[in-house]
C-alpha positions in Angstrom: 14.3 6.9 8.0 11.8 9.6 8.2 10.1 9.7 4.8 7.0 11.9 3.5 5.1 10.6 0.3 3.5 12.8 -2.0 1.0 12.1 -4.5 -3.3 12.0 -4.4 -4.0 11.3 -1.3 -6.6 13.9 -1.0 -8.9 12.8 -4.2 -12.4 10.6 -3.3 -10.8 8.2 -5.4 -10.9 4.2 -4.2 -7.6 3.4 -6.6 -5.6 6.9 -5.0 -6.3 6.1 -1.6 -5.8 2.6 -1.6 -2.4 3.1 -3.6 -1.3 5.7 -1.0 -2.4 3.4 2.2 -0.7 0.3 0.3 3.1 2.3 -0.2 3.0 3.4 3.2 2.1 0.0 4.3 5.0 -1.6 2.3 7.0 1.6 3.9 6.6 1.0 7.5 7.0 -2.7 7.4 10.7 -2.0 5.8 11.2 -0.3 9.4 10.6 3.5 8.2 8.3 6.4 9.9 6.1 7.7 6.7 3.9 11.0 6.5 1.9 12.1 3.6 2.8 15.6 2.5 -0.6 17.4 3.2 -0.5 19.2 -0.6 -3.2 19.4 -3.1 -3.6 21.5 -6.1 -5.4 24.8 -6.2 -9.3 23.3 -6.3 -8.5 19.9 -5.5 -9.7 20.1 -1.9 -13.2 19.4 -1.7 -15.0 19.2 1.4 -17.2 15.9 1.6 -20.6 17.8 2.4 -20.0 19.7 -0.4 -22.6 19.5 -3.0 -21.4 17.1 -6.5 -23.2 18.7 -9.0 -25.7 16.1 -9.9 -29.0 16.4 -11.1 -30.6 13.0 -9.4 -31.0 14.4 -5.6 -31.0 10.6 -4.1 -27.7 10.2 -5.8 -26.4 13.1 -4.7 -26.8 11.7 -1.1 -25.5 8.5 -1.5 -22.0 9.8 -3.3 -21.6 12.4 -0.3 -21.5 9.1 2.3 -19.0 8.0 -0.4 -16.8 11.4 0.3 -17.7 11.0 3.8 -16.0 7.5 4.0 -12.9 9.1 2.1 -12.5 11.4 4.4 -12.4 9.0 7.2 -10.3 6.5 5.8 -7.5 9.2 5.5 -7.8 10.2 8.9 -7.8 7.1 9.7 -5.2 5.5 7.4 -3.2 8.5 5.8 -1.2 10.1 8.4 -0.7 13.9 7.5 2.0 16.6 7.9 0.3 20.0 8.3 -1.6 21.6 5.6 1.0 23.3 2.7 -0.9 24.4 -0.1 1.0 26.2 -2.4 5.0 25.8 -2.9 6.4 28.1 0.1 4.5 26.3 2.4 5.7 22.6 0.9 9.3 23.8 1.2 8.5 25.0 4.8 7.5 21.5 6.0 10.0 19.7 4.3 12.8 21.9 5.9 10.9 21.8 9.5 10.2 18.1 10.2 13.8 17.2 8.7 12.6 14.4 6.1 15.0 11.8 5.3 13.6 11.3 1.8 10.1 12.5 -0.2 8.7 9.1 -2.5 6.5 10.9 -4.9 4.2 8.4 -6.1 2.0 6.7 -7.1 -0.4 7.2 -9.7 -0.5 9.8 -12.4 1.3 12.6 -10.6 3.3 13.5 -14.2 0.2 13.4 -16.4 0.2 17.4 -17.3 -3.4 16.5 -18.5 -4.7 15.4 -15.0 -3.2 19.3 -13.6 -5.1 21.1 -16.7 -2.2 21.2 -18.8 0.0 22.5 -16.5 3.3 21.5 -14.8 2.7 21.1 -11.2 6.4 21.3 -9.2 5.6 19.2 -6.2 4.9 16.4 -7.8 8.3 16.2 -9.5 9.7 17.2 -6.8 11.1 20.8 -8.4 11.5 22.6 -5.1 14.3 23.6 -2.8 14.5 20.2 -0.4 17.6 19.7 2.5 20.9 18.6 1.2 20.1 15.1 3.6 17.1 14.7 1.2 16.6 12.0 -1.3 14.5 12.4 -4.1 13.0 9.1 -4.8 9.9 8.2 -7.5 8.2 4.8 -6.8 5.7 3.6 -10.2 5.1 7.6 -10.5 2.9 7.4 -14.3 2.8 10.3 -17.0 -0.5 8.2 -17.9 -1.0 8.3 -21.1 1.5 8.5 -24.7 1.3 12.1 -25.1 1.7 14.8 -22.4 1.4 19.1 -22.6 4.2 21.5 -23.3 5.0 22.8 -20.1 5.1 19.3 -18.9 8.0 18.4 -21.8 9.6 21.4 -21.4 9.9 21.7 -17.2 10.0 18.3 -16.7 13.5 16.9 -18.0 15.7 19.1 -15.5 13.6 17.9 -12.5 13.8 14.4 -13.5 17.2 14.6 -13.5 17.9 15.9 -9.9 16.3 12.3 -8.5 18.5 10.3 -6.5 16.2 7.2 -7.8 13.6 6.6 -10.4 10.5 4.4 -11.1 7.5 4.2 -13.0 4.7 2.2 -13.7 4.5 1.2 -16.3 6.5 1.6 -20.0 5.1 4.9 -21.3 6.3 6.6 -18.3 9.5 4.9 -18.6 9.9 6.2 -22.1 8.6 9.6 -21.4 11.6 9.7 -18.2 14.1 9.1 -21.2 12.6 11.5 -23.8 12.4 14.0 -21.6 15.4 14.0 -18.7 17.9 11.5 -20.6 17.6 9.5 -17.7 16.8 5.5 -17.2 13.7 4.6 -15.0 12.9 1.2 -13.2 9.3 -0.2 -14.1 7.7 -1.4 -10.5 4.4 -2.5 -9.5 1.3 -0.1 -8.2 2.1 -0.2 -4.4 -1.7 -2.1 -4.3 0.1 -4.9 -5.5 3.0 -4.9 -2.7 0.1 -5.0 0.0 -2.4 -7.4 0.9 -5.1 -5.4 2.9 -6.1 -8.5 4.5 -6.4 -6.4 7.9 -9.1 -4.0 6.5 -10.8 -6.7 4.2 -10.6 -10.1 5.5 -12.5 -13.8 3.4 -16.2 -12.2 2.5 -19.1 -14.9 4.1 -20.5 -15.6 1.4 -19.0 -15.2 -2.7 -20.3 -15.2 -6.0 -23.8 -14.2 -5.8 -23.6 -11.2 -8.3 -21.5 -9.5 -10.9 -19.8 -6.7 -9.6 -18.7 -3.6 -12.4 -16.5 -0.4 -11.6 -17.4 1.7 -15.0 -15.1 5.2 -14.9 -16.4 7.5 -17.4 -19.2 7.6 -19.7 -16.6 6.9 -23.4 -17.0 3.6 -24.2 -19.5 2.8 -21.5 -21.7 1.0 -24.1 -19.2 -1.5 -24.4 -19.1 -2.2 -20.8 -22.9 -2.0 -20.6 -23.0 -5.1 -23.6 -20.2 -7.1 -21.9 -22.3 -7.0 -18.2 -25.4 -7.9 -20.0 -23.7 -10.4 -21.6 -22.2 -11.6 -18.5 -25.8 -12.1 -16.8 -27.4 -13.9 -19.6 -24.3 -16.4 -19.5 -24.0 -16.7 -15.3 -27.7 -15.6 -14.4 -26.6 -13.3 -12.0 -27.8 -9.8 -11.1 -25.2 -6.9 -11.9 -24.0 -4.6 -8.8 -22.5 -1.4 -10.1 -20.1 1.0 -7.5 -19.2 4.8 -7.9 -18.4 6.9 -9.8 -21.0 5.8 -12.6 -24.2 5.3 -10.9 -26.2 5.3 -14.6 -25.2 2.2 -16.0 -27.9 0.5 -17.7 -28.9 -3.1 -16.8 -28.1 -2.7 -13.1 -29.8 -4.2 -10.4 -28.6 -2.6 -7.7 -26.3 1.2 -7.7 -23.9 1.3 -4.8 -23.0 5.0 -4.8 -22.3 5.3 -1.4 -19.1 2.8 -0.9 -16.1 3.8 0.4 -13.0 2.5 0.2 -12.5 -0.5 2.4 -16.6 -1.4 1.3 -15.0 -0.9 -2.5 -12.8 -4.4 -1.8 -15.4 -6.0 0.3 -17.5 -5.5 -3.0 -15.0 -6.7 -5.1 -13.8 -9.2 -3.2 -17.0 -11.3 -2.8 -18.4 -11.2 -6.6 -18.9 -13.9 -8.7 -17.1 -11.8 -11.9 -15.9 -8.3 -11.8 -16.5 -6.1 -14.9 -13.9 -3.3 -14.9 -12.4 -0.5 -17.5 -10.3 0.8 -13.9 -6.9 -0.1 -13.6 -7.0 -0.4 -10.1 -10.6 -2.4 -10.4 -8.3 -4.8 -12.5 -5.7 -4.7 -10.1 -7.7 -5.9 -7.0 -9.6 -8.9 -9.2 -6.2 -10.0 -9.9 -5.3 -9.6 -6.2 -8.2 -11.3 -4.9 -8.6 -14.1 -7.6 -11.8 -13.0 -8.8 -12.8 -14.2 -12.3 -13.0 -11.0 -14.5 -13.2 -8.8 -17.8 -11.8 -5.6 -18.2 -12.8 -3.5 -21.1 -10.5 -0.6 -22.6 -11.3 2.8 -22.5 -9.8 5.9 -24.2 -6.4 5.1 -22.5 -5.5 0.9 -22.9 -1.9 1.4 -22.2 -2.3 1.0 -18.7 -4.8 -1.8 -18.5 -2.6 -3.4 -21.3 0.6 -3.3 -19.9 -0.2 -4.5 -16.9 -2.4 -7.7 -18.3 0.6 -8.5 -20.8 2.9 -8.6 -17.6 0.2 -10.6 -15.4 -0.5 -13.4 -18.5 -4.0 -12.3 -18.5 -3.8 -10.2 -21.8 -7.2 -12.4 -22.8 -9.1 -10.6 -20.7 -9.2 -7.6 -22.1 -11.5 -6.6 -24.2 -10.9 -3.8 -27.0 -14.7 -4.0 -28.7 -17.4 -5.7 -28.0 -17.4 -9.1 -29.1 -20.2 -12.4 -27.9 -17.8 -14.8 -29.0 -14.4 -13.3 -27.2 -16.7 -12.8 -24.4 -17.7 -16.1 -24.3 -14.7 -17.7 -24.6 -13.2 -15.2 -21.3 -15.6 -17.5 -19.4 -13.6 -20.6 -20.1 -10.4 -19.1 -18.9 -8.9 -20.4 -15.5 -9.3 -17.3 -12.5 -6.2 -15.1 -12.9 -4.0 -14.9 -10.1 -1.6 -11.5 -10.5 1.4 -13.8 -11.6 3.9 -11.1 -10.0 5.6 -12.5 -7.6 9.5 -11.8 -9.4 8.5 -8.3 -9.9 7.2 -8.2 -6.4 10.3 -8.8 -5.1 12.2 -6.4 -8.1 9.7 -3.5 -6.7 10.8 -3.9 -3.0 14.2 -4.1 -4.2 14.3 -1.0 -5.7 12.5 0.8 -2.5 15.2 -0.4 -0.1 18.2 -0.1 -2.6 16.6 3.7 -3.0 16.8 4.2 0.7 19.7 2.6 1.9 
C-alpha cells in the first residue's frame, strides 16, 4: 500500500523525529511505500539558521548545530511529499499521489494545548480524503487529562469517520470515548516497535557518566537534587543534552546533539536522568539503568512505567531515601514484548 503519515515531523524535537523515523520503519518492513505528509502549522516551520532567542551567544551556536542536525536527519530519514501548508493544499496531495491510507500519528497531534488552543483538522484527519482512503490513528495522544473547547467540540465527529483507532496511552483512550463514542486500541510509541540498531550500533565504551534529558524549567529542581544525588552515590560526572542547557551541577552541556548523537548519548551512560517520555523510552530500550522524575504532566511517564514493571522508578518529589533505594533495583528492560506484537497487530489488521 501507498501510505502518507502525518504528525511532527517537522519540530527540532529528538522524541518527534525519532517516533516518525521508527513508524515508518515498522511501515516499510510490513512491505508498504510510506511518505510523510509535508504539513506543519502556521509558525511551526522554523528554518535551522534562524536565530532561538537566547540570551547566552555560545549557546545560541551550539543549539543551531542541533537544528542543523534536525534538518538533515529528515532529509535523510523522513521522506517528504511536497510542501502543503494550509488545508487546500493537504487535500491537493492526498488526491494527486492516490494514497492508500494516511496513519496520523504519533505523538500529541490531539492535544489542543500544543496547537494554542485550537483544533487543528489535519491531524484528525477532518478533510475531504479519496473514497480508497483509510483513515487510520496509530498511539495518536491528546496528552494530557484536560483538552480546549474547540478540541471537545470539533473533535468527536472526526474521530468517528476513522476506519481504525489507537492511542497511546489511557487518557487518550478515554478522551476517543468522551468525545466520538468510539473505542480506541492502546499501542506502543512506534520508538518501541524499532530498534535503530542501524543508526546507533554497541557504544565503545559505557558508563563513564550520568547522562540527563531535563524538558522544561517546572520542576527542574527536583531533577537537579536527584542528578546531584546520583553523582555523590556513583562518582560520576553529569552530561546534560538539549533543550535545557542551564542545569545546575553539570559537568559538561551538550547543546549541540542531534538526533542519532541523542541515542549514542543515551546509549553509553552509566544512569540516565530523565522527566521526557521518550528519554524514558530509549533507557528502557537500551537497558540503561535510570530515574525519571515527573513533571507537570505524569500521566504519560506513569502509564507507560506501570505497563513496563518499572513504576519504582519514578520519582514524584524528591526523596534521598527512594533515590537510594532506585539504585538497588535490577536495569529495566521495556518488558513489552506482548504488546509489541498487539501494536503490530493492529497496524496490519488496519491495513489489510
Amino acid at each position: 500500500m501507498k501510505i502518507a503519515i502525518v504528525t511532527f515531523h517537522w519540530a527540532n524535537n529528538y522524541g518527534a523525529l525519532l517516533q516518525a523515523y521508527g513508524l515508518r520503519r515498522t511501515l516499510e518492513k510490513m512491505g508498504h511505500s510510506v511518505h510523510f505528509l509535508d504539513y506543519a502549522p502556521p509558525n511551526k516551520r522554523v528554518p535551522w539558521w534562524r536565530p532561538l532567542g537566547l540570551r547566552q551567544g555560545r549557546g545560541m551556536l551550539a543549539m543551531q548545530g542541533m537544528k542543523r542536525r534536525c534538518a538533515q536527519f529528515r532529509k535523510e530519514h523522513l521522506p517528504a511529499t511536497r510542501r502543503g501548508d494550509g488545508l487546500p493544499k493537504v487535500e491537493a496531495i492526498c488526491r494527486d499521489e492516490g494514497f492508500d491510507a494516511i496513519v496520523a500519528g504519533s505523538d500529541q497531534i490531539w492535544n489542543g494545548y500544543g496547537a494554542g488552543g485550537r483544533y487543528n483538522p489535519v491531524y484528525f484527519l477532518d478533510f475531504a480524503l479519496p473514497k480508497q482512503c483509510r483513515r487510520i490513528s496509530y498511539s495518536a495522544c491528546f496528552g494530557q487529562a484536560d483538552q480546549p473547547e474547540e478540541t471537545c467540540s470539533r473533535g468527536g465527529p472526526a474521530l468517528r469517520r476513522f476506519n481504525a483507532l489507537s492511542v497511546r496511552n489511557e487518557v487518550s483512550r478515554e478522551w476517543v470515548r468522551k468525545l466520538s463514542g468510539q473505542d480506541a486500541c492502546v499501542t506502543l510509541d512506534p520508538t518501541l516497535l524499532h530498534d535503530y540498531s542501524e543508526l546507533v550500533p554497541e557504544p565503545a565504551a559505557l558508563g563513564n557518566y550520568i547522562c540527563v534529558y531535563s524538558l522544561g524549567q517546572e520542576f527542574r529542581e527536583t531533577g537537579e537534587r536527584i542528578a546531584a544525588r546520583a553523582r555523590q552515590r556513583l562518582g560520576l560526572p553529569i552530561v546534560t543534552l538539549y533543550p535545557d542547557g542551564r542545569f545546575r551541577g553539570a559537568e559538561r552541556r551538550e547543546l549541540s546533539a542531534g538526533p542519532i548523537e541523542w541515542m549514542r548519548w543515551l546509549k553509553g551512560a552509566g544512569l540516565v536522568v530523565t522527566n521526557s517520555f521518550h528519554g524514558t523510552v530509549f533507557a528502557l530500550k537500551f537497558g540503561k539503568p535510570f530515574i525519571s522524575w515527573a513533571g507537570s504532566r505524569p500521566e504519560r511517564l506513569r502509564d507507560l512505567l506501570q505497563r513496563t514493571g518499572a513504576g519504582e522508578r519514578l520519582v514524584v518529589q524528591f526523596d534521598p531515601g527512594a533515590i537510594d533505594a532506585v539504585f538497588d533495583l535490577p536495569v529495566s528492560r521495556d518488558g513489552l514484548a506482548a504488546e509489541r506484537r498487539q501494536s503490530q497487530e493492529f497496524l496490519e489488521d488496519a491495513l489489510s
